[in-house]
C-alpha positions, 0 to 999 in steps of 0.5 A: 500500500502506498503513503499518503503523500498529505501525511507528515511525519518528522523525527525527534532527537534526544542530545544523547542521540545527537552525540550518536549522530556526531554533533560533538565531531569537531573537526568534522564541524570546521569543515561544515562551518567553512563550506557554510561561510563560503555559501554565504560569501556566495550568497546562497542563503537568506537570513531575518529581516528585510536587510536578509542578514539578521541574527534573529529576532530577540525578546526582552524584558522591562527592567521594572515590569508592571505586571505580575508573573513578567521576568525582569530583566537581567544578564542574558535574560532574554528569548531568542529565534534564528531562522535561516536558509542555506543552499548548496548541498543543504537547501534546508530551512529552520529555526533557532529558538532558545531562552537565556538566563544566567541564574540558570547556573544556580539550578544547574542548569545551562544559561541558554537551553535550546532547540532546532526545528529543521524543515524542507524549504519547499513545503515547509514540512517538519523534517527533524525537532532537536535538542540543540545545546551542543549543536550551538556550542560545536559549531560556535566552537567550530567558526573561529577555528575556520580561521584559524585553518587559513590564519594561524601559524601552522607551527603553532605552540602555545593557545591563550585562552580568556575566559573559561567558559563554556564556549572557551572549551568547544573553540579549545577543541576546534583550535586544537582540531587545527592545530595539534602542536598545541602544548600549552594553554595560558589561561585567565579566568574571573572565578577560581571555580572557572579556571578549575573546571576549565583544566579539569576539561583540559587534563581530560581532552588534551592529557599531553596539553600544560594549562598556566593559570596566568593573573593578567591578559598581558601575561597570557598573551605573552608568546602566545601564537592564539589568543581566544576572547571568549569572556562574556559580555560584562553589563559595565559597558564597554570600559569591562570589555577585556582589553589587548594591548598591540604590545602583548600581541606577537607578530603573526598572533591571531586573535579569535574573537567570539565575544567582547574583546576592546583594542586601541584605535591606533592599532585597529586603524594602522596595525592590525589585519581585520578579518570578519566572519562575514559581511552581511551580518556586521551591516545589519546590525548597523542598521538593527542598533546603529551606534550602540552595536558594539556597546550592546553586543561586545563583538569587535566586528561592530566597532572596526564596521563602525570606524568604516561608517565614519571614515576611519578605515578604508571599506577595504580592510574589512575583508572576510574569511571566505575569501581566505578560504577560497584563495583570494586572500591570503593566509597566515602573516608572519609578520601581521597580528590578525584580528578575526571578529566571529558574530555567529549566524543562523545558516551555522545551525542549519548546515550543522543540524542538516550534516547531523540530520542526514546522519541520525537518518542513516543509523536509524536514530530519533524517535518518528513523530506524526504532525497528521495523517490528513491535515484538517485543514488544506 
């Protein structure tokens, strides 16, 4: 007997059946993540907003609400949606959707919890509803060490990690992924609680990597052939953005950047090579928070757009990764600092959640689900 055409059915995945899938292959992710990028330096996509280049739609709270029950807000209080569609090989749709809250971590508990609704571009069907924490992480993780494959120096010794969080530890192992001469990571947290639970990670995943508590970013910087800013953004504005000085900063450094992270304009201006993850993305927030991107988002990519938009650096020197990756720049610079800003896009989900969906198909996984056999209404 036939099936009925009309009846949809999607499937469901757990994270332990994620994991099975491979959503925690990082090095596997990287290489996801490049293709996605190019697709997009390509154009072969759309994201929110009449702009097509959005990070999604985000719900606040007031900070007095006048009604009983409504959230205040507060760090990372917040509700977010990311939709995007991808083509290439994906030609997939879907759809980020996640609530932030930093007490979270009281009730042990992540800061954000998150799901993916992935879906077929052409009748909008459910193909898959997923857990999606690690799917986030890994390819958070996975963008910044696309550039470090094409920037950094293939020699590279000695990783500083700022920041050690969560995020810190996905890019750790993207990094490393890339660059496997890694034998020491200098590292400087905010809390002792952080740095324990970061070396713990560390001593685990890389037994063959030093970890060196360091009491200042000048200190981790020192030698360092990758620096990482993955501190959160801090509400005391941009002054408590963590700073880098150019004097800490080897020639040939690469600086990743997936989070809030200040410099000196002499050297943004004059010194530093200036990569973006993408171009689109940085014109749409310009657009979404005018002035104040950088201050409500930390990503250093807002602040060097920002110098473009007031005649401080040439359009030219905002080049972008893809570009990298396809040859028409160039690479690793012995004798440059390079900065790489990473804003992160909803097309990473869905080229991430796609590579996993195919995957959990061909082993089986996920529990099928039925939307309806006979729509009720057609």
């Amino acid at each position: 007997m036939s099936r009925n055409p009309r009846s949809v059915d999607f499937i469901y995945l757990s994270e332990p059946e994620m994991i099975e899938a491979g959503v925690t292959d990082i090095a596997r992710c990287v290489d996801v993540m490049e293709e996605t990028l190019i697709l997009l330096d390509d154009g072969n996509y759309v994201m929110a907003g009449q702009n097509r280049n959005s990070h999604g739609a985000m719900l606040g709270f007031p900070a007095e609400p006048e009604f009983a029950g409504m959230p205040k807000d507060g760090p990372d209080r917040r509700f977010m949606a990311m939709p995007a569609f991808l083509g290439g090989r994906f030609g997939t749709t879907g759809v980020k959707w996640y609530g932030s809250n930093v007490e979270n971590k009281d009730k042990g508990l992540p800061r954000s919890i998150h799901l993916f609704v992935l879906n077929d571009t052409d009748t909008g069907a459910p193909l898959a509803l997923m857990s999606a924490n690690l799917l986030s992480a890994y390819r958070t993780g996975a963008v910044p060490a696309v550039g470090v494959k094409h920037l950094a120096n293939p020699d590279s010794t000695t990783l500083a990690v700022i920041g050690p969080g969560v995020m810190a530890r996905t890019n750790t192992e993207a990094i490393i992924s890339q660059r496997p001469g890694i034998t020491t990571i200098n590292l400087v947290g905010r809390s002792q609680r952080g740095i324990d639970s970061f070396t713990a990670f560390a001593a685990e995943k890389f037994p063959n990597v030093t970890v060196n508590p360091c009491s200042s970013i000048e200190q981790a910087c020192a030698g360092a052939d990758i620096v990482l800013a993955a501190a959160t953004t801090d509400a005391g504005g941009v002054e408590k953005f963590p700073y880098f000085n150019k004097k800490w900063l080897k020639p040939g450094a690469l600086v990743l950047l997936p989070a809030a992270a200040r410099f000196d304009d002499d050297f943004l201006i004059h010194d530093a090579r200036l990569i973006l993850d993408a171009r689109g993305l940085y014109d749409a927030w310009a657009e979404e928070y005018g002035p104040e991107a950088y201050v409500q988002l930390g990503i250093p990519g807002t602040y060097w757009h920002s110098l473009m938009s007031r005649g401080e650096i040439h359009e030219d020197r905002l080049e972008v990764i893809a570009s990298v990756a396809k040859g028409k720049a160039p690479g690793y610079d012995p004798n440059k600092v390079t900065l790489y800003s990473v804003g992160g896009m909803p097309v990473e989900d869905v080229s991430w959640a796609t590579e996993i969906y195919g995957n959990a198909l061909r082993k089986g996984l996920g529990t099928s689900l039925n939307l309806w056999h006979e729509p009720a209404m057609a």
